[in-house]
C-alpha positions in Angstrom: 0.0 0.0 0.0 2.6 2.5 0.6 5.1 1.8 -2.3 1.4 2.7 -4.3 1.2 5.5 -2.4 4.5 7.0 -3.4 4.3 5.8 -7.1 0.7 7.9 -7.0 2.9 10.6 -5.7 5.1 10.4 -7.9 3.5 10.6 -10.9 1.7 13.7 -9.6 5.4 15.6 -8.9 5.9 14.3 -12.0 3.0 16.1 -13.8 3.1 19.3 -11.9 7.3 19.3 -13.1 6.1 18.6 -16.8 3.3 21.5 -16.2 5.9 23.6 -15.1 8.6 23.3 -18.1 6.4 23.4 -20.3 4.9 26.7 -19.4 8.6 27.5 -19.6 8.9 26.9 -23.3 8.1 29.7 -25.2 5.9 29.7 -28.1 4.8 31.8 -31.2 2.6 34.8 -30.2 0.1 33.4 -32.5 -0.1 30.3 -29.9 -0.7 31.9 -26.6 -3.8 31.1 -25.3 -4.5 35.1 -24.3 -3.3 36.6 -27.4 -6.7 36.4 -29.7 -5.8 36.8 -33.6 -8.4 39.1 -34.5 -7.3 40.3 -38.0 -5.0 39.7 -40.3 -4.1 40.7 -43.9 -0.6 41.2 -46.1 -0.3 44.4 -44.0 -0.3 43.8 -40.2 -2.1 41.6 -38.0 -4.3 42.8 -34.9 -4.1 40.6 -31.4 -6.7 41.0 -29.0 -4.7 40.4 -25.7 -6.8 40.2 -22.4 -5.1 39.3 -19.3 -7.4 38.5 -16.3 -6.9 39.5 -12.6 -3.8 37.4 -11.1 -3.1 35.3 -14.5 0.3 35.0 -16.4 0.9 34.5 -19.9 2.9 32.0 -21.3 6.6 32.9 -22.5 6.0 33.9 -26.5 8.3 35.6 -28.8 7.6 38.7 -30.9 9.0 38.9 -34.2 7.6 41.8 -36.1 7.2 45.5 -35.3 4.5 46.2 -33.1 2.2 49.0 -31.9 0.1 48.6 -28.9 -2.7 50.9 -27.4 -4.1 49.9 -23.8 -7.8 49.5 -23.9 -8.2 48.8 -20.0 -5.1 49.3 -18.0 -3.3 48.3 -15.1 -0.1 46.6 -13.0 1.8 44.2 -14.8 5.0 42.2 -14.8 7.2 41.9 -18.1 9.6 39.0 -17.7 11.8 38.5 -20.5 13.2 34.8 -21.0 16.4 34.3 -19.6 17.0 38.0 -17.8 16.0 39.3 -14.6 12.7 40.9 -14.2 12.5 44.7 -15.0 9.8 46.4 -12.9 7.0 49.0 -15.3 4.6 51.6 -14.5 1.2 50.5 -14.5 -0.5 51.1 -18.0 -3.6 53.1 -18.4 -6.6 53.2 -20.9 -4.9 55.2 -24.5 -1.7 54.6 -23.8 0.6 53.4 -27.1 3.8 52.1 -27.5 6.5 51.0 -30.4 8.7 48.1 -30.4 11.3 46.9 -33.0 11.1 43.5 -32.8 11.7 42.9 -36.8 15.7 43.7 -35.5 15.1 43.0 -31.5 12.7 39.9 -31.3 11.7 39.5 -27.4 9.9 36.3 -26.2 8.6 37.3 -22.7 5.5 36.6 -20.5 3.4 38.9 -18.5 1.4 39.2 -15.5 -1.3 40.7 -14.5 -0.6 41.9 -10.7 -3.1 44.7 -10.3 -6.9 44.3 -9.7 -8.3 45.4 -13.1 -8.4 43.0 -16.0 -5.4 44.1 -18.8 -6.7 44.5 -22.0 -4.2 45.8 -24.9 -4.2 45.6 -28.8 -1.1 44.4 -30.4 -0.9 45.6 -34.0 2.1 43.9 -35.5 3.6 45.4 -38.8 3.6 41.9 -41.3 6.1 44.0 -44.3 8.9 46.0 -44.2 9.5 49.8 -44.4 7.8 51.0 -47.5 10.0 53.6 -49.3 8.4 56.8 -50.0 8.7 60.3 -51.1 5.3 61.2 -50.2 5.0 63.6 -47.3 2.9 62.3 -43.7 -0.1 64.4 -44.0 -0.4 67.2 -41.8 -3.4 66.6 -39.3 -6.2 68.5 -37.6 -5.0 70.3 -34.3 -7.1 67.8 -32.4 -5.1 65.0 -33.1 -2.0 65.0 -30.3 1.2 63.5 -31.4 2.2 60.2 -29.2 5.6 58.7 -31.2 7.0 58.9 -34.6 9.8 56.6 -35.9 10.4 54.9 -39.7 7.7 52.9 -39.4 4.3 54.9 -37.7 3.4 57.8 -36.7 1.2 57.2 -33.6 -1.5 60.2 -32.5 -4.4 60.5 -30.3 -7.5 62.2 -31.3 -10.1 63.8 -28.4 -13.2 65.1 -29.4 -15.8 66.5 -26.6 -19.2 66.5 -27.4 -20.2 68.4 -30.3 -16.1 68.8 -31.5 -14.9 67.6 -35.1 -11.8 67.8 -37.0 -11.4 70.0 -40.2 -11.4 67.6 -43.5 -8.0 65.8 -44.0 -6.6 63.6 -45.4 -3.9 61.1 -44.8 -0.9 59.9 -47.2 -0.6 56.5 -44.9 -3.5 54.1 -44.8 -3.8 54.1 -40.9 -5.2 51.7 -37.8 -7.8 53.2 -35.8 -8.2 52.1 -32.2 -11.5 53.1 -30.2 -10.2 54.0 -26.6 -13.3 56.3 -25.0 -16.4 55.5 -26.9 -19.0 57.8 -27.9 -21.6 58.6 -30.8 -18.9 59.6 -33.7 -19.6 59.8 -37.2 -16.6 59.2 -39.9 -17.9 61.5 -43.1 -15.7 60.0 -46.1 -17.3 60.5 -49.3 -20.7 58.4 -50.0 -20.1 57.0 -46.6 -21.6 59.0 -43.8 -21.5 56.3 -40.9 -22.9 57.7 -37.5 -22.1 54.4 -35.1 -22.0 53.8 -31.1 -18.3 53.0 -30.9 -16.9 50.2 -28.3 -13.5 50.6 -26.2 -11.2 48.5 -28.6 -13.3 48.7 -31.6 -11.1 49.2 -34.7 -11.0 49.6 -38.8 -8.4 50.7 -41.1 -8.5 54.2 -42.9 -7.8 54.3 -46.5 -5.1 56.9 -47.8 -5.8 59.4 -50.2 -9.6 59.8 -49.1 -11.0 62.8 -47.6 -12.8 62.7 -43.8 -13.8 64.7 -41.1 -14.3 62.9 -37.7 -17.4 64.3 -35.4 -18.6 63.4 -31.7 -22.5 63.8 -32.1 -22.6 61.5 -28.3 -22.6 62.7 -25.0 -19.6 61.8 -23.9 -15.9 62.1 -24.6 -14.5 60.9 -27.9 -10.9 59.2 -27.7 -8.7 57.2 -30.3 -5.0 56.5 -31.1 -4.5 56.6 -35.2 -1.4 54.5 -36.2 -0.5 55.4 -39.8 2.1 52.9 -41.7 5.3 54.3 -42.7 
């Protein structure tokens, strides 16, 4: 009876061990359970990443630029394989960020150590540096700049009730990220769309095609525009 005991117990160390190393070996960010593939075409690809209360990611590698915008913010815990853990502000709801992991891939996992739920868009950059003589257009003064490198120029657009932008339009096709939701209608031409936008509710803006951008709700309008260098 007892060598059957210690073989049971055994095999359960033995699973917990396996359990462990293999949360230990990292895998494809495409792969990791928390990091939802929401869109993808020959351009970029978006990841919907929510990280619950107290959970940890598993270790996955990044391999192509990357833009991010927080949707729902909070405390966590970057640990990169192999190095010691580097301690990060907390994120909060419209912050964005650039990496350059085309040249400096990273496999790392995160955890969520705060009391909020983490929610962040991951908008990776699937082809390289397009060359370009073509100017970045010049924006409407209510768009706020957040980082520019070669490869995006990252701004963030508030509108209070009743605000819009002048027309403009952009050189860049661009990502659009929903961060405060409101009543906002996007006038391109033959498209007048008046929609209830979601926090983390996104669509790409054509270049070359003229817009204004209106808050008709009652509450604050707020979005990070990513246009692709």
């Amino acid at each position: 009876m007892i060598r059957i005991c210690n073989f049971v117990v055994s095999l359960f160390l033995l699973s917990l061990l396996t359990q462990a190393l293999a949360q230990d070996q990292p895998v494809p960010i495409e792969q990791e359970p928390r990091h939802k593939l929401v869109h993808e075409n020959d351009i970029l690809r978006i990841f919907d990443t929510r990280i619950p209360v107290g959970d940890v990611t598993l270790f996955h590698t990044h391999s192509f630029d990357s833009a991010f915008v927080c949707i729902d913010g909070g405390e966590t815990q970057s640990e990169e394989l192999g190095k010691p853990i580097q301690p990060r502000p907390p994120f909060k709801a419209g912050d964005a960020w650039y990496r350059p992991h085309a040249t400096t891939p990273m496999t790392h996992r995160v955890s969520n150590l705060g009391q909020t739920n983490v929610r962040v868009l991951d908008i990776e950059l699937r082809k390289p540096l397009m060359e370009s003589e073509v100017a970045m257009a010049k924006l409407p003064k209510e768009f706020s700049p957040i980082l520019e490198n070669d490869r995006v120029r990252v701004t963030r657009l508030t509108l209070k009730p009743g605000e819009k932008t002048s027309a403009h339009t952009l050189t860049r096709a661009a990502q659009f990220v929903i961060v405060k939701a409101s009543k906002a209608v996007f006038d391109l031409p033959r498209q007048r769309r008046l929609t209830d936008y979601d926090p983390g509710d996104y669509f790409l803006v054509p270049a070359n095609v003229e817009r204004f951008i209106g808050n008709f709700g009652d509450k604050i309008f707020e979005a990070v525009q990513i246009e692709i260098k």
